[in-house]
C-alpha positions in Angstrom: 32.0 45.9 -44.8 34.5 42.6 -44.2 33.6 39.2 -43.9 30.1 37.8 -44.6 28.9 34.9 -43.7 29.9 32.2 -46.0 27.3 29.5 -45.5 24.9 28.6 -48.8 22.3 30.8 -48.7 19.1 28.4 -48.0 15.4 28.9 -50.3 13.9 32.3 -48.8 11.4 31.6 -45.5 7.8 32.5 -45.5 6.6 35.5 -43.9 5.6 33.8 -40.3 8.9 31.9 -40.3 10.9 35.3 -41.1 8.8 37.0 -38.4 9.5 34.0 -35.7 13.1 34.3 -36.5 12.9 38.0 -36.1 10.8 38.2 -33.0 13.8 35.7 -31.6 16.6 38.0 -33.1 15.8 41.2 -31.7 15.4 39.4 -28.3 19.0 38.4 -28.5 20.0 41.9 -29.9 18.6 43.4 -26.8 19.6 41.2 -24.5 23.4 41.6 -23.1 23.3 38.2 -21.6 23.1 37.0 -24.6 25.8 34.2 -25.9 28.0 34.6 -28.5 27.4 31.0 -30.3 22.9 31.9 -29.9 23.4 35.2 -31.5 25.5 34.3 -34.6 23.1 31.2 -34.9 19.8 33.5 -35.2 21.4 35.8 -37.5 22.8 33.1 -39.4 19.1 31.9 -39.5 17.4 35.0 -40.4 20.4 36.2 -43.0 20.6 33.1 -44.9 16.8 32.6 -44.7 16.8 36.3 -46.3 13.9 37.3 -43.6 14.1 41.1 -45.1 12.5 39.7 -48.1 9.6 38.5 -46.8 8.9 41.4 -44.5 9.3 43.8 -47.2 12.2 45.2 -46.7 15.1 46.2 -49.4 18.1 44.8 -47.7 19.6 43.5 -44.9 20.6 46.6 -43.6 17.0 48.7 -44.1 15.8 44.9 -42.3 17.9 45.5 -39.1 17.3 49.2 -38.9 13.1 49.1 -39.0 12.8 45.2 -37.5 15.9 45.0 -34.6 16.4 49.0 -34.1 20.3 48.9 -34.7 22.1 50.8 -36.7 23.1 50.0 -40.6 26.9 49.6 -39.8 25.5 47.3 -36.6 23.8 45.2 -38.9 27.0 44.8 -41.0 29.1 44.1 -37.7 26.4 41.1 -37.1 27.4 39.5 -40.0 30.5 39.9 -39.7 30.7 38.6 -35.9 28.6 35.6 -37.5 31.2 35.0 -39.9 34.2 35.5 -37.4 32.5 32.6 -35.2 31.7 30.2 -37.0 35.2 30.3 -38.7 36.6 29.9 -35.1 34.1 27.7 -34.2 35.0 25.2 -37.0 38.5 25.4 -36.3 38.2 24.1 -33.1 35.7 21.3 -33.7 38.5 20.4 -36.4 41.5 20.5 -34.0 40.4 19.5 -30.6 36.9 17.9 -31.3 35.6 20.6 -29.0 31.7 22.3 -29.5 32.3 25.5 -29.7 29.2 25.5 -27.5 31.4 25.2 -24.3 34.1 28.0 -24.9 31.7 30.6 -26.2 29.3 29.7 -22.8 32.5 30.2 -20.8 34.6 32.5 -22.4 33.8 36.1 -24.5 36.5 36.2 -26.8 34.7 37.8 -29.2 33.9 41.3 -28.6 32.4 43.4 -30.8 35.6 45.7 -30.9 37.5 42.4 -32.0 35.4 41.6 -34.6 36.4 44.6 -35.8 39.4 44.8 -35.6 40.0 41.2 -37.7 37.9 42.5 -40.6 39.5 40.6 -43.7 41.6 38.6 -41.5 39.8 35.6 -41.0 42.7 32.8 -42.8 45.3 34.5 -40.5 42.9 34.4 -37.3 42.1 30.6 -37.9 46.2 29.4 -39.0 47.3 31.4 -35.9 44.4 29.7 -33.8 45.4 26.2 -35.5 49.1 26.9 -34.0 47.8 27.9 -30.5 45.5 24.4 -30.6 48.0 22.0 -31.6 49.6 21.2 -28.2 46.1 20.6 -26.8 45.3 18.4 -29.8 44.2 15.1 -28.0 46.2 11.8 -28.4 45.0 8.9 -29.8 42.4 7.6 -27.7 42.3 10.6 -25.4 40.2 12.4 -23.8 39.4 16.4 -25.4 41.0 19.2 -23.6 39.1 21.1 -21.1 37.3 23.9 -22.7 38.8 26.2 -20.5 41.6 25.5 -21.9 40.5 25.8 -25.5 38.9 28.9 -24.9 42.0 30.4 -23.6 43.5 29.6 -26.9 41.2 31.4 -29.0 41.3 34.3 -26.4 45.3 34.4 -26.9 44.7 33.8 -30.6 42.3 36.8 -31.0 44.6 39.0 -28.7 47.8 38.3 -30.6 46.0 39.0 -34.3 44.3 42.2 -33.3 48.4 43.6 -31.6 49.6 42.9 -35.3 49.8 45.0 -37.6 47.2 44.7 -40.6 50.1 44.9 -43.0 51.7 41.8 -44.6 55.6 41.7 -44.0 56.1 41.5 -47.5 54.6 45.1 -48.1 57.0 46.1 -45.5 59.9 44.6 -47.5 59.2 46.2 -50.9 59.2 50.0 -49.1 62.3 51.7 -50.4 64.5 53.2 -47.6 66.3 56.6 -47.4 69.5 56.0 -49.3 72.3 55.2 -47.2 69.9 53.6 -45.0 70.3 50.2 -43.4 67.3 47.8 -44.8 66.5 46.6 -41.6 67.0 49.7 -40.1 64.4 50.7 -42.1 62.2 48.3 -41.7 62.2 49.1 -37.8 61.3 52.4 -38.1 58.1 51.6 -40.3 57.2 49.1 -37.9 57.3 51.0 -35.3 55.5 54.1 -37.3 53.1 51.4 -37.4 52.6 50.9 -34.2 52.2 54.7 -33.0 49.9 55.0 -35.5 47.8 51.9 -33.9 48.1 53.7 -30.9 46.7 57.0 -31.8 43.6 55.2 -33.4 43.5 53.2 -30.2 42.9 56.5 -28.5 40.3 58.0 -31.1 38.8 54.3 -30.7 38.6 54.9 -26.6 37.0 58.2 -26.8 34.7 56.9 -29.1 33.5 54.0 -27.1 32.8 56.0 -24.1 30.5 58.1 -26.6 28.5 55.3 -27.1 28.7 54.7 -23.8 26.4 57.6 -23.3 24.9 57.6 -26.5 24.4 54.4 -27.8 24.5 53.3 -31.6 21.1 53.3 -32.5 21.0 57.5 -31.7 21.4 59.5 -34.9 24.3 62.2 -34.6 21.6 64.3 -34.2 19.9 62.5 -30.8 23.6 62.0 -29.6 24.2 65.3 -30.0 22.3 66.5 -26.7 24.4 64.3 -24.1 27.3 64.6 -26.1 28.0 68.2 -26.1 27.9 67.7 -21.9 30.5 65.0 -22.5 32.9 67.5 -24.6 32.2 70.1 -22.1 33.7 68.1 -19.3 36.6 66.1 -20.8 38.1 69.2 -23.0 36.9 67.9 -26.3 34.5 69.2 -29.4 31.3 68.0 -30.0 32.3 67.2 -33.6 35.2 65.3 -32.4 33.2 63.3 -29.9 30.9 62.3 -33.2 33.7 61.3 -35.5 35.4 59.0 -32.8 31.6 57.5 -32.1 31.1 56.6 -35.6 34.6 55.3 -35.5 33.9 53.0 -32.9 30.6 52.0 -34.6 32.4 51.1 -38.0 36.3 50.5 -37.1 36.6 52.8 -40.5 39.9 55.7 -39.8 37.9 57.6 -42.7 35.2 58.5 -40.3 38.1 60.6 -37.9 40.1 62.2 -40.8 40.5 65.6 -40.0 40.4 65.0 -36.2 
């Protein structure tokens, strides 16, 4: 379910530390006001503190699903966006010498949607965001840069990665063409197969984030169902369809909208 968070895992917490840690999570869950850098650090806490074991629960995703009220995918998508931070976070403390403090407080560059959309992609994300950094790299003696100014960095960083395709060039390369068919030719004509593709998912991706709109994530198919079937009424769709997209948008996974 992509990247997971790659700090040691600490000695497992007692049972009032795990539900303190907890208690604090599901606050932040909840709360859309929430920053970026405060959530990732409480499920950092709680993951690598393995607070599912002492509360008696299985996994991390049974954890999330009884003690926060998210969904199992959700749960997943926390770790990831954990993962996806602190990677970016470290990047710029290494580059700039800026807390990543300041340009999550100022700047949500990380939506959930880009998170997962640079699934796997994390080396990529943090050479590209290396690149975007090194002409606000402070000389010798200098002052940092602003953290607006960092922040736009990673924004542009995260924006460029998620318009490429998740396909490495050399994969493109090894395709054989038509015969008779110019190599680069045909290498513009994947890319740009490529591309529709991206856009049609894009669309799927749209319909299915204004599902959730209505029927947020922590509904079953079933309890979405209700609100839903209004929702395909009025914008020419199908119930079933409306679903598929919605648990496309939850897990970023095309599998969930084959068919559709």
């Amino acid at each position: 379910m992509g990247e997971r968070h790659s700090s040691e895992p600490r000695a497992p917490i007692g049972r009032t530390e795990a539900r303190r840690l907890t208690d604090d999570l599901r606050a932040a869950v909840a709360d859309p006001r929430t920053s970026v850098l405060e959530l990732t650090g409480r499920v950092d806490a709680a993951h690598r503190g393995r607070a599912w074991e002492a509360l008696g629960h299985g996994s991390w995703g049974a954890y999330a699903m009884a003690e926060l009220g998210v969904t199992r995918p959700t749960a997943y998508r926390l770790l990831d966006l954990t993962a996806v931070a602190e990677a970016v976070g470290a990047t710029v403390e290494r580059e700039v010498g800026v807390s990543a403090a300041h340009v999550w407080d100022d700047w949500p560059v990380l939506s959930v949607q880009a998170v997962v959309d640079l699934r796997g992609r994390l080396a990529e994300l943090t050479d590209l965001l290396a690149e975007r950094l090194d002409p606000l790299r402070p000389r010798e003696g200098g002052a940092p840069p602003d953290p607006a100014q960092v922040g736009t960095a990673v924004a542009d960083a995260v924006a460029e990665l998620r318009e490429r395709p998740d396909v490495p060039p050399a994969d493109l390369r090894s395709v054989p063409g038509p015969d008779g068919c110019d190599v680069e030719a045909w290498r513009a004509v994947v890319a740009e197969g490529l591309h529709a593709q991206e856009r049609v998912l894009d669309g799927f991706r749209d319909l299915g984030l204004l599902a959730l709109r209505m029927a947020p994530g922590y509904l079953s198919d079933h309890d979405a169902e209700p609100v839903l079937h209004l929702l395909a009424k009025e914008t020419g769709s199908t119930i079933e369809e409306l679903l598929a997209c919605r648990r496309y948008a939850l897990t970023g996974d095309p599998r969930a909208i084959e068919g559709h």
